[in-house]
N, C-alpha and C positions, 0 to 999 in steps of 0.2 A: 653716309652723309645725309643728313636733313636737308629738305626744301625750306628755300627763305620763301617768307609770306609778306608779298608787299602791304605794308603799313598802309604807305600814302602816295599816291601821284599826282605831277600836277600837270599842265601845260602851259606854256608861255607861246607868244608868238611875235618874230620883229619884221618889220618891214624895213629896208634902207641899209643895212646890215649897222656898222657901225657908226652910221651918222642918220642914224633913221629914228624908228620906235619900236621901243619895246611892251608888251603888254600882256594882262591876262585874260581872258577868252571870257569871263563873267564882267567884265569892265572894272574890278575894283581895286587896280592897278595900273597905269600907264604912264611911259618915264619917257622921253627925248633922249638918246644917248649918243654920243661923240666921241671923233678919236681924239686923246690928249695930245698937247703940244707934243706932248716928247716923240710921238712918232708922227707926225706931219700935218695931224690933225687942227679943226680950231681948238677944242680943248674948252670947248661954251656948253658943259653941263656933263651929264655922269656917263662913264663909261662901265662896258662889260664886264672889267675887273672888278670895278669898285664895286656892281651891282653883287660879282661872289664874292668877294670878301664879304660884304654886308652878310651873305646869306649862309657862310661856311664858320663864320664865327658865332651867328647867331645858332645855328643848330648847332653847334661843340659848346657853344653853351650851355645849354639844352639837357643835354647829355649830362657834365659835370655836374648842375641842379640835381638833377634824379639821382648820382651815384652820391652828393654829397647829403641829400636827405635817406636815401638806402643807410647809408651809415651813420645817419644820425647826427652829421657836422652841421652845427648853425652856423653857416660863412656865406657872407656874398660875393658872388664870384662874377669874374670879368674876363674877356676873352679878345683878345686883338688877334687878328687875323691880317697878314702879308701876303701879296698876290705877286708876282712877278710876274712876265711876258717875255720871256727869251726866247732870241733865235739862234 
């Protein structure tokens, strides 16, 4: 078994947990995030799911780019990502 070689790391950092702030350590990011109505929250701006869905669809997309120009398909491609929160 080969060793993975980390590509890329990042950090992020939230204060308030989910009604707080989230942020990145260089400042070139910072969000206000809430819990949504549907679990008791106000539901007045973006929450932690929606912050990875944003960031889970964007890198699968990412992905399909490179494998779809590897093989040579001219296609644009799009990617919707669903988060769910079960207990």
């Amino acid at each position: 078994m080969t060793e993975s070689k980390v590509m890329y790391q990042t950090t992020a950092i939230n204060t308030g947990g989910r009604n707080g702030e989230s942020r990145l350590p260089d400042g070139s990011f910072s969000v206000k995030v809430s819990t949504p109505k549907q679990m008791g929250g106000p539901g007045q701006g973006t929450n932690p799911e929606q912050l990875f869905a944003l960031g889970y669809s964007a890198c699968f997309n990412s992905a399909l780019e490179i494998m779809l120009q590897q093989a040579k398909i001219e296609a644009k491609s799009e990617v919707t990502a669903e988060v769910s929160l079960n207990s």
